[in-house]
VOPAGU-2260 file (C-alpha; in pm, 1 decimal, decimal comma):
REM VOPAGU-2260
SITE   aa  ch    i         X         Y         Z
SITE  UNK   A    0    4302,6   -1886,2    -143,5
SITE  UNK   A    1    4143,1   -1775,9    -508,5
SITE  UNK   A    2    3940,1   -1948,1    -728,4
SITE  UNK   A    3    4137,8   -2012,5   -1026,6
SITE  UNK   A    4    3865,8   -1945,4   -1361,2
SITE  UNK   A    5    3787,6   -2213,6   -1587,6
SITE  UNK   A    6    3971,7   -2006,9   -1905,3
SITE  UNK   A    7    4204,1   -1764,4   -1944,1
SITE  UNK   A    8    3983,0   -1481,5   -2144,2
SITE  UNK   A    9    3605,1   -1531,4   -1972,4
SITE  UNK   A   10    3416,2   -1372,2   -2280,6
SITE  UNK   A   11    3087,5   -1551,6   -2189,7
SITE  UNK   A   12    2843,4   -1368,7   -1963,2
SITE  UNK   A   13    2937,4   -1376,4   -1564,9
SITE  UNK   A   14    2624,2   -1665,2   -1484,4
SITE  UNK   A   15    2831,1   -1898,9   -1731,7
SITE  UNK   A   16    3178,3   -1898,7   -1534,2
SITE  UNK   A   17    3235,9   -2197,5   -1337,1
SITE  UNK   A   18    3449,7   -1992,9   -1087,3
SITE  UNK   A   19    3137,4   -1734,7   -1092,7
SITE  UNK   A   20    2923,0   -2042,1   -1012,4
SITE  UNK   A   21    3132,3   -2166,4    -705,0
SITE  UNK   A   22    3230,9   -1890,0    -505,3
SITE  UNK   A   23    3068,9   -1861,4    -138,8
SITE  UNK   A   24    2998,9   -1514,8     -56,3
SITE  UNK   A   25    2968,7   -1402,6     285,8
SITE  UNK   A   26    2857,8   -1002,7     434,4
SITE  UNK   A   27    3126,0    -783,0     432,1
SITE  UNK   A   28    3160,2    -652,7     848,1
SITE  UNK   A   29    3103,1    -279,8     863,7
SITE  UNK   A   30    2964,0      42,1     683,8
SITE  UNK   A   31    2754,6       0,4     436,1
SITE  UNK   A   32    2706,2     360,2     212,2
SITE  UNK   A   33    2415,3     339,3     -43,0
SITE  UNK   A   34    2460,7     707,9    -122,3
SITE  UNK   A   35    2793,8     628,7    -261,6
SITE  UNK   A   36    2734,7     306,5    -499,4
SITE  UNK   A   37    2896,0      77,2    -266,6
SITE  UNK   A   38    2793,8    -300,8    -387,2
SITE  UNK   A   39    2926,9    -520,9     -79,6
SITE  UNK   A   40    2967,6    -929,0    -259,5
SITE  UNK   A   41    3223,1   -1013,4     -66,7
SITE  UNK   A   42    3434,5   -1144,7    -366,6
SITE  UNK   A   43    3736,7   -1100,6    -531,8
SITE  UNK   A   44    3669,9   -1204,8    -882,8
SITE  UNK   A   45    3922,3   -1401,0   -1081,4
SITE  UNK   A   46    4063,7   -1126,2   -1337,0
SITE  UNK   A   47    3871,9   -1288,8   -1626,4
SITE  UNK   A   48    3587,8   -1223,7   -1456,7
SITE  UNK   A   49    3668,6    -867,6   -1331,7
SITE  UNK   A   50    3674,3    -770,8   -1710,5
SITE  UNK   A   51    3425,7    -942,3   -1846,8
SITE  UNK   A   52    3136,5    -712,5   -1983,9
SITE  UNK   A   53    2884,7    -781,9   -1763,3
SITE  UNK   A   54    3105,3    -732,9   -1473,5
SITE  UNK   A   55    3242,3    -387,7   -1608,5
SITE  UNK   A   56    2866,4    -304,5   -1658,9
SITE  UNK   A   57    2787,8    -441,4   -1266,2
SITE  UNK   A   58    2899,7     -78,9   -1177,4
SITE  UNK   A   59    3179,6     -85,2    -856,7
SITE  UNK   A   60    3130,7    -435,8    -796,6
SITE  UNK   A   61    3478,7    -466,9    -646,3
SITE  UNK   A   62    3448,7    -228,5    -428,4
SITE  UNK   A   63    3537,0    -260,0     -86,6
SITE  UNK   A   64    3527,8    -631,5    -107,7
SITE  UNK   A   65    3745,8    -911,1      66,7
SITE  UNK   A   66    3886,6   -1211,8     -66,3
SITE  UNK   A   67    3683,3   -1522,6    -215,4
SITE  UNK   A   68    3641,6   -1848,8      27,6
SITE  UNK   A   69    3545,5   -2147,6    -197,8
SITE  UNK   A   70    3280,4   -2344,6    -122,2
SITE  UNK   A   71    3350,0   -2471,4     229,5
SITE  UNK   A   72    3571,1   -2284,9     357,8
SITE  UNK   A   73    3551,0   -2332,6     764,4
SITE  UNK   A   74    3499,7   -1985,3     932,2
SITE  UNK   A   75    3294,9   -1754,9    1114,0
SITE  UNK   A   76    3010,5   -1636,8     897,3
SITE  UNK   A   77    2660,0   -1462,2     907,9
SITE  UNK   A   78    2370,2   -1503,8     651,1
SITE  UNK   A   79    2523,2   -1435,9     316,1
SITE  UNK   A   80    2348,0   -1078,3     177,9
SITE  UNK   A   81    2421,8    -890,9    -147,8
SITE  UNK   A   82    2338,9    -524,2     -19,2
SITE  UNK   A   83    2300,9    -316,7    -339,1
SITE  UNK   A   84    2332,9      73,4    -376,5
SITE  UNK   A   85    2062,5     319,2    -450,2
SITE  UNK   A   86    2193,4     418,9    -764,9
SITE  UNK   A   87    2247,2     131,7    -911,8
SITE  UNK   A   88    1975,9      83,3   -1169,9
SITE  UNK   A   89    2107,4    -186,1   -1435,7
SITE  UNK   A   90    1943,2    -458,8   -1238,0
SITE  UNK   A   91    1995,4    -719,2   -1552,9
SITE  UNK   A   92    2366,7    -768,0   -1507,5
SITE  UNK   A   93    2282,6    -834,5   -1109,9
SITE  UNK   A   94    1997,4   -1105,8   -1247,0
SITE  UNK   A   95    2283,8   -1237,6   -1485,9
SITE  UNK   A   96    2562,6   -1263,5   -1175,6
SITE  UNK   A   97    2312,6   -1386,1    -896,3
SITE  UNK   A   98    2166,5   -1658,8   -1166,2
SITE  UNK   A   99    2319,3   -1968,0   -1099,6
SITE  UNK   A  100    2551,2   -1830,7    -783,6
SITE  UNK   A  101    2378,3   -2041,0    -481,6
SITE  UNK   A  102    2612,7   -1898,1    -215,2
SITE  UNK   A  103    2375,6   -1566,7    -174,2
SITE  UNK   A  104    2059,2   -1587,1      46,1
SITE  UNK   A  105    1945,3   -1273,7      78,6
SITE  UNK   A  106    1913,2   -1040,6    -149,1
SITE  UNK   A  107    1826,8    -694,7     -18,6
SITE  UNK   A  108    1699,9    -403,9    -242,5
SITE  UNK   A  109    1503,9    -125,8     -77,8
SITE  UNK   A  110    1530,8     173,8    -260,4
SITE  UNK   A  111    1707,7      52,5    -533,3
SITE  UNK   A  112    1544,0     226,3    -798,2
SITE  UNK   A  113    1479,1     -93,7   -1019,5
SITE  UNK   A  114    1154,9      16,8   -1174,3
SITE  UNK   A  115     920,1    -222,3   -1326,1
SITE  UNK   A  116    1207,4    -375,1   -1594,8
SITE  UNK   A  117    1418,9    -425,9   -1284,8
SITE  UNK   A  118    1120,2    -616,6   -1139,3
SITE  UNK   A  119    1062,0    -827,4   -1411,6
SITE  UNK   A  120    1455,3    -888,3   -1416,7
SITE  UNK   A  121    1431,4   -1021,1   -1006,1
SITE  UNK   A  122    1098,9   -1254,0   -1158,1
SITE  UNK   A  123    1307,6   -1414,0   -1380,2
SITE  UNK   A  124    1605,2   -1449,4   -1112,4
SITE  UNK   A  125    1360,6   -1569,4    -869,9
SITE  UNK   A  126    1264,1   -1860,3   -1101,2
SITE  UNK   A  127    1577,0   -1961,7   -1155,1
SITE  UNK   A  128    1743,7   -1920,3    -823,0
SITE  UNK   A  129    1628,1   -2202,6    -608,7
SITE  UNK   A  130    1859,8   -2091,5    -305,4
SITE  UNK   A  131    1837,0   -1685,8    -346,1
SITE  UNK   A  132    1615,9   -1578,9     -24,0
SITE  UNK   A  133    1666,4   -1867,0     159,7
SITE  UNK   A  134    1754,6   -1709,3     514,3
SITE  UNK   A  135    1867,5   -1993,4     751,1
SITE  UNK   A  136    1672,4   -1930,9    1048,7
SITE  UNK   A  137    1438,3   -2144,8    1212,5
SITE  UNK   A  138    1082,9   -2129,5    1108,2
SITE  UNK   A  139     860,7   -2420,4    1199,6
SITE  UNK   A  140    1168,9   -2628,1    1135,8
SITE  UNK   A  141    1187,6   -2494,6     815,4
SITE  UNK   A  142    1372,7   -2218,2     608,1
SITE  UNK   A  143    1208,0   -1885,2     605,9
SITE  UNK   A  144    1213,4   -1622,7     280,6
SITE  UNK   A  145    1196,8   -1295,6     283,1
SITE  UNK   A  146    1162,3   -1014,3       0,1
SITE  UNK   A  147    1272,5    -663,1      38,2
SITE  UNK   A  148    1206,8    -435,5    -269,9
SITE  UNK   A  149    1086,4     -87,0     -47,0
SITE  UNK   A  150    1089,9     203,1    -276,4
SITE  UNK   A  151    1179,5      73,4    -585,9
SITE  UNK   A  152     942,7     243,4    -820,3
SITE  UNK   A  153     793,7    -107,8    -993,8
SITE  UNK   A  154     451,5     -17,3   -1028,0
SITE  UNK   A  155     178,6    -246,7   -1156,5
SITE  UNK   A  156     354,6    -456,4   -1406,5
SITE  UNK   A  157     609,1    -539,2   -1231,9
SITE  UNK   A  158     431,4    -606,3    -947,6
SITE  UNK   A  159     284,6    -847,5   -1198,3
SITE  UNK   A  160     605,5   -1008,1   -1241,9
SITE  UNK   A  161     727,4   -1039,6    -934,0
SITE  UNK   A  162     383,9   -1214,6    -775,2
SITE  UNK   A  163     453,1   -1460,7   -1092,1
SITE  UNK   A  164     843,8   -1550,2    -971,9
SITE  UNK   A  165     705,6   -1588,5    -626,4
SITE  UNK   A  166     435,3   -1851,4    -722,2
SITE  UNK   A  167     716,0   -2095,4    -856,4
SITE  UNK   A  168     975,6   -2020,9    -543,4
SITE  UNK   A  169     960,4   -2333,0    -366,1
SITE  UNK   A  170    1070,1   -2192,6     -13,2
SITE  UNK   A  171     830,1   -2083,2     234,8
SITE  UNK   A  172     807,2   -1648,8     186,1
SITE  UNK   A  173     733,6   -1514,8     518,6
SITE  UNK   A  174     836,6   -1112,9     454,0
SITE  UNK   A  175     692,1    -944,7     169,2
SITE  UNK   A  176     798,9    -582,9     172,1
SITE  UNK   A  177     621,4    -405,5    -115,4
SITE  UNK   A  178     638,6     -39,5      39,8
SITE  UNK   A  179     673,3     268,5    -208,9
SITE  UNK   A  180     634,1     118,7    -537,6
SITE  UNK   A  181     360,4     309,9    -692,3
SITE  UNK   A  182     140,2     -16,4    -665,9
SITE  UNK   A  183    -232,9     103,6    -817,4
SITE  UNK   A  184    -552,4    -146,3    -785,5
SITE  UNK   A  185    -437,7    -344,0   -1016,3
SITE  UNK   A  186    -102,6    -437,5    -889,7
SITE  UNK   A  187    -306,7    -505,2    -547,6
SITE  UNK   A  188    -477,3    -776,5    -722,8
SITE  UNK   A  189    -197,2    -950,2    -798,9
SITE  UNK   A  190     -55,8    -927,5    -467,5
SITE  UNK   A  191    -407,6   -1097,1    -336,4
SITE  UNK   A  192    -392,1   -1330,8    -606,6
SITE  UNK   A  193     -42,1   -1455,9    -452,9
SITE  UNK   A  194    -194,8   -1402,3     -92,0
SITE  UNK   A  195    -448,6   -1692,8    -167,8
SITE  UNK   A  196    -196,5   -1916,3    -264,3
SITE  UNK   A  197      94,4   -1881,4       8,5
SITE  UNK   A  198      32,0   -2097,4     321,5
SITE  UNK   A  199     377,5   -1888,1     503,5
SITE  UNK   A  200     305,8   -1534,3     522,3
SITE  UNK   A  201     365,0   -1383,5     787,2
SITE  UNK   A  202     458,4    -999,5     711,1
SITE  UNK   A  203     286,3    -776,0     461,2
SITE  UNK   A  204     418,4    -448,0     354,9
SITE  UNK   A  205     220,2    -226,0      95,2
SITE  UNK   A  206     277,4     121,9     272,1
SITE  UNK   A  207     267,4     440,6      65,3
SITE  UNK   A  208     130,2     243,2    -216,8
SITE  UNK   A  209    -181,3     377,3    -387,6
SITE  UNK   A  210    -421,7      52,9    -406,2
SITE  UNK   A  211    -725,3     190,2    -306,4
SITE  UNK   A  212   -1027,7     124,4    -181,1
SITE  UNK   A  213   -1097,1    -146,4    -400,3
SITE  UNK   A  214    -698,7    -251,5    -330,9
SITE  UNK   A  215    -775,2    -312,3     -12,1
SITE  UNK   A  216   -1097,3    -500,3     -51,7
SITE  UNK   A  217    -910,3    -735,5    -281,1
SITE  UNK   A  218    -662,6    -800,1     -39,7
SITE  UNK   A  219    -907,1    -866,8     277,0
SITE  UNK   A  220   -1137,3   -1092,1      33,0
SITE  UNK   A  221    -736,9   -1303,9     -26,1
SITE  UNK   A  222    -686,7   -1324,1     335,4
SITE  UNK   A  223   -1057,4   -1441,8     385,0
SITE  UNK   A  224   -1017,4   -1734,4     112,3
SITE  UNK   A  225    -652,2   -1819,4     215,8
SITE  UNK   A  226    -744,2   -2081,6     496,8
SITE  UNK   A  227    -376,4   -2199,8     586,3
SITE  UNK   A  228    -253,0   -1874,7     747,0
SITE  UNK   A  229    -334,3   -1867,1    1060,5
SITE  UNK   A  230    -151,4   -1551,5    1185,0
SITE  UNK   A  231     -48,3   -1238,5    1024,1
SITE  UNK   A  232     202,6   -1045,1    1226,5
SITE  UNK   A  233     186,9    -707,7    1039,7
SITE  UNK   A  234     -56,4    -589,7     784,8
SITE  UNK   A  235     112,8    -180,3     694,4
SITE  UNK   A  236    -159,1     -45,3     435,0
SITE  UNK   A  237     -34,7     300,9     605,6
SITE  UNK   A  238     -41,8     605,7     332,8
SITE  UNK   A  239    -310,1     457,0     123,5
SITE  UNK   A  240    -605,3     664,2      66,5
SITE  UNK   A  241    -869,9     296,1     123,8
SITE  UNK   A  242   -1107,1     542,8     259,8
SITE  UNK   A  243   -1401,2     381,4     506,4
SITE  UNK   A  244   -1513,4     124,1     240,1
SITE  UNK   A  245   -1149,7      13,2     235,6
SITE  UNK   A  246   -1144,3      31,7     603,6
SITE  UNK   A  247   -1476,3    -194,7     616,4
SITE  UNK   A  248   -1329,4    -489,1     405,1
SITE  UNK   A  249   -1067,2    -550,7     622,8
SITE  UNK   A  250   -1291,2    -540,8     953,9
SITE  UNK   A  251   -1486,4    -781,8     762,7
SITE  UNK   A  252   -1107,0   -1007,6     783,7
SITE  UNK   A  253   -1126,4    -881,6    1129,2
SITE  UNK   A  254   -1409,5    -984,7    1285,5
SITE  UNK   A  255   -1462,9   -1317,7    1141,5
SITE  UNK   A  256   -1087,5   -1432,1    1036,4
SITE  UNK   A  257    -909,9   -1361,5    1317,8
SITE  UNK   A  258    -565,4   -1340,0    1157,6
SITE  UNK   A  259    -449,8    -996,3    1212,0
SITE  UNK   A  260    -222,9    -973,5    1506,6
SITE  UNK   A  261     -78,4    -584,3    1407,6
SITE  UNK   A  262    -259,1    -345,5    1175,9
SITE  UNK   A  263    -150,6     -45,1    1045,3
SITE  UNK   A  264    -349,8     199,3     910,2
SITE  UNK   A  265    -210,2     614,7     919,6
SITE  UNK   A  266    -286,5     837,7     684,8
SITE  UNK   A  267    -549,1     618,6     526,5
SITE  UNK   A  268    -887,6     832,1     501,6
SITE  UNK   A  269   -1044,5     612,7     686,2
SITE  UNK   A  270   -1259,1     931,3     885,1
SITE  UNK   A  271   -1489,0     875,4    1195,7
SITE  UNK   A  272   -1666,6     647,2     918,0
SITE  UNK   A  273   -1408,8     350,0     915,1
SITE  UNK   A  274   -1375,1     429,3    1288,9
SITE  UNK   A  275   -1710,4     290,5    1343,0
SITE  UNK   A  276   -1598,7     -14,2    1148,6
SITE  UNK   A  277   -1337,1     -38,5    1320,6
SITE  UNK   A  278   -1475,1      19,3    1645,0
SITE  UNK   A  279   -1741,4    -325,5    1549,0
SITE  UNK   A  280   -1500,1    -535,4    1462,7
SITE  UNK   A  281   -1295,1    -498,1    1811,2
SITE  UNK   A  282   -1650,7    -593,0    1937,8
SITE  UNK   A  283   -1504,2    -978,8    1773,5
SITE  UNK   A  284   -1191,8    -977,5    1757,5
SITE  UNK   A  285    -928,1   -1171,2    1972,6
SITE  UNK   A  286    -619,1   -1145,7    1791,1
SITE  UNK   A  287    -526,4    -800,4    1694,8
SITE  UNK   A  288    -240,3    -655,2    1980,0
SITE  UNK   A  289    -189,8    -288,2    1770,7
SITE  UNK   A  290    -371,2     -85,7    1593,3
SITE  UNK   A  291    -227,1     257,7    1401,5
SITE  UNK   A  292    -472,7     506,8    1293,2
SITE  UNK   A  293    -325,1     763,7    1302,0
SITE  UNK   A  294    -419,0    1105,9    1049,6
SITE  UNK   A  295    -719,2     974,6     973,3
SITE  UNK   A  296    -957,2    1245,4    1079,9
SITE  UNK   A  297   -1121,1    1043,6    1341,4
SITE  UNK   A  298   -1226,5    1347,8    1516,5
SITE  UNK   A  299   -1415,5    1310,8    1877,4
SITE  UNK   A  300   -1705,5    1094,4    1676,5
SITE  UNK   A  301   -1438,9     822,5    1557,6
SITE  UNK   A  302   -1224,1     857,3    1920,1
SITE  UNK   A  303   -1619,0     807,1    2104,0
SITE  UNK   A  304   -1708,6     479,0    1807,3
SITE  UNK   A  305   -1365,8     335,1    1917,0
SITE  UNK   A  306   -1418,1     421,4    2304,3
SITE  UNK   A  307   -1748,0     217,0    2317,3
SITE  UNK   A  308   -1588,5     -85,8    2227,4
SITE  UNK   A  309   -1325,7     -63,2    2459,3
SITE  UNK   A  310   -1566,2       4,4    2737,4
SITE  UNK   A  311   -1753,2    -379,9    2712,7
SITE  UNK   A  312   -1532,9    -597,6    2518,9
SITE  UNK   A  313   -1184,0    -641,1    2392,6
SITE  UNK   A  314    -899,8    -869,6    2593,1
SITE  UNK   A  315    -630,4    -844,8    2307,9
SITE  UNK   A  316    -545,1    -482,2    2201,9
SITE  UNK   A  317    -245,4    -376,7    2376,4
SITE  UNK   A  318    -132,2     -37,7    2185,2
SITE  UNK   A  319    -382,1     195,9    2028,2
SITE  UNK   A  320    -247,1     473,3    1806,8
SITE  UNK   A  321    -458,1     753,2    1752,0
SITE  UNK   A  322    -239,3    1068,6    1694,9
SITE  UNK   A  323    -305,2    1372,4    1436,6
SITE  UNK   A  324    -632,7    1272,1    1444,0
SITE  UNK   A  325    -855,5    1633,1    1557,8
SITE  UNK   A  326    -923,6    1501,1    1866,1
SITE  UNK   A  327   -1063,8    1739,0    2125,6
SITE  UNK   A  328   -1169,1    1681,8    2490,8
SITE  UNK   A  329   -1482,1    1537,9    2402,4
SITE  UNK   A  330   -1302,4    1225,8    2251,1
SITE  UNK   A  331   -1070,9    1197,6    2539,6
SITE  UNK   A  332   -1316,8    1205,9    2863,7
SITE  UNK   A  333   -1479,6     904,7    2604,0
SITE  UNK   A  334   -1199,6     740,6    2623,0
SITE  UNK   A  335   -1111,5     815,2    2964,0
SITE  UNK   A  336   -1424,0     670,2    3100,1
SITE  UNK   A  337   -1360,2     337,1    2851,9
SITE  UNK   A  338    -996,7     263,1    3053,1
SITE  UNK   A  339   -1176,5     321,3    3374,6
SITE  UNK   A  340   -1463,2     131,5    3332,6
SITE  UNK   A  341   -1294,3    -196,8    3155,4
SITE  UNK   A  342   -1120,0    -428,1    3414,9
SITE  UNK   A  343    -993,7    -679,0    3169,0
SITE  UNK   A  344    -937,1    -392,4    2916,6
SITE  UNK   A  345    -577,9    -495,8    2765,3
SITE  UNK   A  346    -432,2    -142,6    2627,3
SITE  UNK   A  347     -99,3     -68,1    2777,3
SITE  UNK   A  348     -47,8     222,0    2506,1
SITE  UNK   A  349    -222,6     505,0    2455,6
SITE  UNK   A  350    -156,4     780,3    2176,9
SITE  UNK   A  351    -268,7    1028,4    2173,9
SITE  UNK   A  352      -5,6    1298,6    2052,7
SITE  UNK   A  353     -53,4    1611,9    1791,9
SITE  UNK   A  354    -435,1    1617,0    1901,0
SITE  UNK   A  355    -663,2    1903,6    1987,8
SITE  UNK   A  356    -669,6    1773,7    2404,8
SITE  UNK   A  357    -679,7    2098,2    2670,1
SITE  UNK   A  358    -545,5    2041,2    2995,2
SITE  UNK   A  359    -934,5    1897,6    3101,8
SITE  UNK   A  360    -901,9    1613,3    2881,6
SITE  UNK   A  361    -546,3    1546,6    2962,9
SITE  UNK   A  362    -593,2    1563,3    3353,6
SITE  UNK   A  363    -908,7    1343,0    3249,9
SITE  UNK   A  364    -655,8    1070,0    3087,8
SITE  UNK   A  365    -418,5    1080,7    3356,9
SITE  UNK   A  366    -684,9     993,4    3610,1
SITE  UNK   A  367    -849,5     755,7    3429,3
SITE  UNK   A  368    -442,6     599,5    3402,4
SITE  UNK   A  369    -424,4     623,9    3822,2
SITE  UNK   A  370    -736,8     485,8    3836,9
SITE  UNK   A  371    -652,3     170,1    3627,0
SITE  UNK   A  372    -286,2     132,2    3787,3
SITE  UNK   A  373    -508,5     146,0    4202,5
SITE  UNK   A  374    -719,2    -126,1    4092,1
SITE  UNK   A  375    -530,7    -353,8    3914,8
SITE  UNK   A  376    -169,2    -260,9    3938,0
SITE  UNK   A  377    -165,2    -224,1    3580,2
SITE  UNK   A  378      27,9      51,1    3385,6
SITE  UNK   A  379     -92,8     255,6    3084,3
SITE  UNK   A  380     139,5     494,7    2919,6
SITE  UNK   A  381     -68,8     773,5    2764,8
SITE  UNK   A  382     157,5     999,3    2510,3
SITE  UNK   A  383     -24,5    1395,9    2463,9
């Protein structure tokens, strides 16, 4: 069955067709090819609608697409998703279709290309759109959100935007994926200024970003003030050059906020510096189940800072990532002697991969693992 349009020639945009306003789109089954332009709605316009301008514009919309269920229709469906290709840039005409259509849930668009216009486009869309990334699954009894806009090239401004169409959503945002978008300082501070506010979140992506030091002290100082989360899940600040002061803001949310549950921090500068940071707050905190450092240039000072701590204290931390970070044997028998000498010492994972290690501070790892499994029955999986 087809939606018959509400006129013969639709010369209005797409957002203004009653048939455009009714149809129920639901994921097309199968392979989905971003390389190739591919735009899955799983519709089959009416033909007034297929040559309207913005449609023609809405490059291959009708591609690969099945035919339109109205509103109702009794079948087999999962959560409706517009997937969108990578080279599809003209983000508008999407904005323009996606409007008023409340059939869509979740709109996915990670490396998309949309660039801060494109941003400002999905603000607008998102103020509009009371239904768009709604994803029916339970939450607390309640509807989760999530956003997905990975490498899209939006920068600061439109970071701007978007934190501003998230403020008026009225549905609870749990996923905020922000990675590779050429987000400076200032487009962190928007993203803490919506941190404050939001009493959901649960995920946090800002990887390969360039915020900062002072990016990532604006963001701990939000999660410090925002006193209705009371877990974060993931926090990836991964390929951000925060250096140890950066590092030192969020032990600060560490020690004394205990929200962080996974934190992810590679290829962040940190040095043997924000290891020591690091290695203090573990000293408080009982939340945090995985920790990434890895290429940080921890050396065997920041692998002996972090050893330490795990030799006295620390119930929680299950996987510790330390690979690429110039670790020698030094750093190893350090934290050889932490898993031996910690009975209620949590860590099930151990890497310590791409590392400077000879075959003394390997066989030192491996016996410290022995040790720990004779004792306690407990298994530690140490990666070289």
């Amino acid at each position: 069955m087809k939606l018959q349009c509400c006129a013969r020639e639709c010369k209005a945009p797409l957002r203004n067709c009653e048939a455009a306003r009714k149809i129920n789109c639901e994921v097309v089954a199968g392979n989905y090819e971003a390389m190739h332009g591919t735009i899955r709605l799983l519709a089959e316009l009416p033909s007034c609608v297929r040559n309207s301008k913005a449609t023609r514009n809405f490059e291959a919309v009708l591609q690969n697409c099945e035919v339109v269920r109205p509103r109702g229709f009794k079948a087999p469906t999962v959560t409706p998703v517009a997937l969108v290709s990578s080279h599809f840039l003209k983000v508008k005409y999407l904005s323009d279709i996606l409007m008023l259509n409340t059939g869509i849930q979740k709109l996915q668009l990670n490396s998309t290309g949309i660039g801060d216009e494109g941003a400002k486009a999905i603000a607008e869309l998102l103020k509009k759109n009371s239904t768009l990334l709604a994803i029916m699954v339970v939450h607390l009894e309640q509807q989760a959100w999530e956003l997905h806009l990975h490498g899209n090239d939006v920068g600061n401004e439109g970071i701007r935007a978007l934190m501003s169409g998230l403020s008026v959503q009225k549905g609870k945002i749990t996923l905020l994926d922000l990675g590779n978008n050429d987000i400076g300082p200032k487009g962190a501070f928007h993203v803490a200024e919506y941190i404050k506010k939001t009493k959901s979140l649960l995920w946090l992506n800002l990887y390969m970003n360039d915020i900062g030091d002072e990016g990532a002290e604006r963001i701990a100082d939000a999660l410090k003030q925002n006193r209705t989360i009371s877990t974060i899940d993931l926090l990836e600040l991964g390929y951000n050059p925060i250096g140890p002061d950066g590092a030192k803001a969020l032990c600060e949310v560490m020690k004394f906020h205990g929200k962080l549950e996974t934190l992810k921090l590679g290829w962040c500068q940190i040095g043997a510096k924000g290891a020591e940071h690091i290695a203090d707050a573990l000293k408080y905190n009982t939340t945090l189940s995985t920790l990434d450092l890895r290429a940080n240039g921890l050396g065997d000072d920041g692998a002996v800072c972090l050893a330490r701590s795990l030799k006295i204290v620390n119930e929680a931390l299950t996987s510790l990532d330390l690979g690429f970070n110039e670790i020698r044997d030094t750093g190893a028998f350090a934290l050889a002697q932490a898993l031996k000498a910690n009975e209620d010492l949590a860590v099930t994972s151990l890497n310590l991969a791409s590392n400077f290690l000879t075959k003394y501070g390997q066989v030192a790892l491996s016996e410290a693992k022995d040790h720990v499994y004779e004792m306690s029955d407990k298994e530690i999986s140490i990666y070289f």
